[in-house]
NUDRENNU-283000 format. One record per atom (N, C-alpha, C): residue number from 1; residue in three letters; atom name; x, y, z. Coordinates in steps of 0.2 Angstrom, whole numbers. Last residue first. Layout:
REM residues N
R  baza  lodo  mimi     px     py     pz
R   NUM   ALA    CA      X      Y      Z
...
REM end
This chain:
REM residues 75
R  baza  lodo  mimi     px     py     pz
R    75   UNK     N   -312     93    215
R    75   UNK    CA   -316     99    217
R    75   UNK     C   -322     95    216
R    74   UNK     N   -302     81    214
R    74   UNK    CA   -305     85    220
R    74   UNK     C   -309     89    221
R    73   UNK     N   -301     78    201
R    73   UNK    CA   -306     74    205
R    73   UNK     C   -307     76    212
R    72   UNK     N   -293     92    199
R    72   UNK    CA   -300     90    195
R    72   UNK     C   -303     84    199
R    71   UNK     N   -280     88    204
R    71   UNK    CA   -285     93    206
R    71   UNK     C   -293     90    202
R    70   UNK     N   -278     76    199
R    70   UNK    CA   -280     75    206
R    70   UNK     C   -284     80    207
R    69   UNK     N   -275     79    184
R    69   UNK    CA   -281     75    186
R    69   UNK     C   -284     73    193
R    68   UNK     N   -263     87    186
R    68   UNK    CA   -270     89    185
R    68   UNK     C   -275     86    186
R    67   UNK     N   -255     77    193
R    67   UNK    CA   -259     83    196
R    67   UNK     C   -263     87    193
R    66   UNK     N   -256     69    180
R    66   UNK    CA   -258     65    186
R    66   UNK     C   -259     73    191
R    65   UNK     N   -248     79    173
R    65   UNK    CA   -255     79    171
R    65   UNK     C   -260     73    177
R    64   UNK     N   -237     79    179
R    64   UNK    CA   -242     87    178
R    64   UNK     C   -248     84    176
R    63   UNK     N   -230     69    177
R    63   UNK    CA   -233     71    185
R    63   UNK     C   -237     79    184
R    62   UNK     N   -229     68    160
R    62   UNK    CA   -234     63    166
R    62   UNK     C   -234     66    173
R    61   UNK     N   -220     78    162
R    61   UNK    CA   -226     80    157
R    61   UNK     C   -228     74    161
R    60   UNK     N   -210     73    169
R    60   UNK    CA   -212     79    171
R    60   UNK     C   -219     81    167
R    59   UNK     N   -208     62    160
R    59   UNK    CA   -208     60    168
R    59   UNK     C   -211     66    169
R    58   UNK     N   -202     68    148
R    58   UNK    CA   -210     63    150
R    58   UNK     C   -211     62    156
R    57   UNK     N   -193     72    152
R    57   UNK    CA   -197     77    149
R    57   UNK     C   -202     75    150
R    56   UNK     N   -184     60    157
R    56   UNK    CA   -186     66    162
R    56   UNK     C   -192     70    158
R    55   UNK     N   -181     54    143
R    55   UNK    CA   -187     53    148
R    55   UNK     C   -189     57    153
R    54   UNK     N   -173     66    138
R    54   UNK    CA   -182     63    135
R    54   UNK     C   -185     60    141
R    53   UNK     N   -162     64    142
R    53   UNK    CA   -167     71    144
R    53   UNK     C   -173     69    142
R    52   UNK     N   -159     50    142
R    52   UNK    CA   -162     51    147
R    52   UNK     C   -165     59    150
R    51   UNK     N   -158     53    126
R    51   UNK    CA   -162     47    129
R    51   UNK     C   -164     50    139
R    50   UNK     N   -145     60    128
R    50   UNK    CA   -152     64    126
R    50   UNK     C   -159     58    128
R    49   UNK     N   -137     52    135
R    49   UNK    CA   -140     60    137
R    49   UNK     C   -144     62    135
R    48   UNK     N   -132     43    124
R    48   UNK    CA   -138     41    130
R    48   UNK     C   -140     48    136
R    47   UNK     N   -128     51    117
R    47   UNK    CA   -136     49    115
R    47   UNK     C   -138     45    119
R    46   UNK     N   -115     54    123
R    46   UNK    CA   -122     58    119
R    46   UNK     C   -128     58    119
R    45   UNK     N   -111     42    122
R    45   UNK    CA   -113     46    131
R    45   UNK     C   -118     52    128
R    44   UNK     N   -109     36    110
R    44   UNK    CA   -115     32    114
R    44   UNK     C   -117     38    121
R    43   UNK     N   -100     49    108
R    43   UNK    CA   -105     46    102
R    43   UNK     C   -110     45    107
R    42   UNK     N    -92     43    115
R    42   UNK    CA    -92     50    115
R    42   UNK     C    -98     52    114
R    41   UNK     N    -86     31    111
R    41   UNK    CA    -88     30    118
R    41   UNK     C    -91     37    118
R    40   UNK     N    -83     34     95
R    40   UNK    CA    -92     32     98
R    40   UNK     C    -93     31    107
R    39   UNK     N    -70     41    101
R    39   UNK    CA    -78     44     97
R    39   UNK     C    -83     39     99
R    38   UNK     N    -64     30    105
R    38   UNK    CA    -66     37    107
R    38   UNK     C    -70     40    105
R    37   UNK     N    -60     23     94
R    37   UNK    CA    -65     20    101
R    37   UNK     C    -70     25    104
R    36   UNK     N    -54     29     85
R    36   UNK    CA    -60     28     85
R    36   UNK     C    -65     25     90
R    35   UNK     N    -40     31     92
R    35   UNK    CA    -47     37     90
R    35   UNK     C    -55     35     91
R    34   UNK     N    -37     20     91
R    34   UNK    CA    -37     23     99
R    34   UNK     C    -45     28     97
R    33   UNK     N    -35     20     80
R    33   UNK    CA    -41     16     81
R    33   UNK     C    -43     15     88
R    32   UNK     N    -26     26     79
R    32   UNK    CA    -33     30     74
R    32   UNK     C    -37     25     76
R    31   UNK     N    -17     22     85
R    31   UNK    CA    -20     29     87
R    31   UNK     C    -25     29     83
R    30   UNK     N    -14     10     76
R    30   UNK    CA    -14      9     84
R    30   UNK     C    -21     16     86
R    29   UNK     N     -9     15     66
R    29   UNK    CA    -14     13     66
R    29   UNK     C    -18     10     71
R    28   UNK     N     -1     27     60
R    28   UNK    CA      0     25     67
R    28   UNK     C     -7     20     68
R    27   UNK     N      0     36     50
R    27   UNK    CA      2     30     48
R    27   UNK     C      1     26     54
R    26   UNK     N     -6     51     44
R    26   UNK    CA     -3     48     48
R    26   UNK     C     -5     39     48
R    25   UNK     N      4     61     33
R    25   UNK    CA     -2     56     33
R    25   UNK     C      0     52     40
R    24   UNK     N      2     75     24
R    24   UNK    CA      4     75     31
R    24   UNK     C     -1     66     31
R    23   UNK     N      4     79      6
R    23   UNK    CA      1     77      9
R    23   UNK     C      4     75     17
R    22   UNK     N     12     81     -5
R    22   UNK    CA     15     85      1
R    22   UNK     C     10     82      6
R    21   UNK     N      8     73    -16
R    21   UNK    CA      2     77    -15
R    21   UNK     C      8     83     -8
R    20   UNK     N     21     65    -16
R    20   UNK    CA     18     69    -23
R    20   UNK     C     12     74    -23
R    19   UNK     N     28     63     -4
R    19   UNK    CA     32     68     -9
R    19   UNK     C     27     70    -15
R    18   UNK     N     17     61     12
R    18   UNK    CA     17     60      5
R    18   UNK     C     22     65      0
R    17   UNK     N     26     63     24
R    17   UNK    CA     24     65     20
R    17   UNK     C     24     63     13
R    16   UNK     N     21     52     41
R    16   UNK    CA     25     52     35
R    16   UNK     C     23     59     30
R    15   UNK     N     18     49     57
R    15   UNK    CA     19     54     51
R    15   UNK     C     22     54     46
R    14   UNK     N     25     44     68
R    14   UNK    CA     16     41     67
R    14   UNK     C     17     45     61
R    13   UNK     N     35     57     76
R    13   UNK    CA     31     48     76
R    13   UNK     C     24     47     73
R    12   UNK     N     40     72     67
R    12   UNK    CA     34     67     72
R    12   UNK     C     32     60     72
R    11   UNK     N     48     73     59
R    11   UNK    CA     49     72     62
R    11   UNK     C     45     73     71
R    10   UNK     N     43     61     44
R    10   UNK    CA     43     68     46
R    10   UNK     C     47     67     54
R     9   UNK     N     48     52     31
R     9   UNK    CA     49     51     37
R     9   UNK     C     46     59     39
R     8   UNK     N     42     52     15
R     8   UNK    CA     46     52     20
R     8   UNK     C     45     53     27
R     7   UNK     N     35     41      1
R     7   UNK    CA     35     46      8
R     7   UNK     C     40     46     10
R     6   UNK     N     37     35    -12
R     6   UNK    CA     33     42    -11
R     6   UNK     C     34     45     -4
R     5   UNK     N     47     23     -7
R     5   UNK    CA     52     30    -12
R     5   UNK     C     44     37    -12
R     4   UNK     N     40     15      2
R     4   UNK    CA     41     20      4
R     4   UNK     C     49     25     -2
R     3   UNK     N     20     13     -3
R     3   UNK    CA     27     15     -7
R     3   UNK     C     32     18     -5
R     2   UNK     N      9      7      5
R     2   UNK    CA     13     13      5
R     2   UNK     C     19     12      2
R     1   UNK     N      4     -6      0
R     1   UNK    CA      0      0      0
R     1   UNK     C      4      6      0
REM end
């Protein structure tokens, strides 16, 4: 895949540059997979925050309307 007569060494670990686009590439495929974990564990705490702002919304829209209906059976 990597041709090394196109790249050379930069000198940052994990970084080659391409000679024909100059292009910065990182090669460290450990990190991009470190990355990747990271993002959906980021991803999942996200949308379990909004999952559980919904239900609170429903939890507070149900207790409003059980005390509407208590007023109401009371008078």
């Amino acid at each position: 895949m990597l041709q090394s007569n196109n790249y050379v060494k930069t000198n940052v670990d994990g970084f080659v540059k391409d000679l024909t686009t100059g292009a910065i590439l990182n090669i460290d495929n450990a990190k991009l997979e470190s990355y990747r974990k990271q993002k959906q564990l980021i991803n999942n705490s996200i949308k379990n925050n909004e999952r559980i702002d919904r239900v609170e919304k429903d939890l507070t829209e149900i207790k409003s309307m059980l005390q509407a209906l208590l007023r109401e059976n009371n008078k």
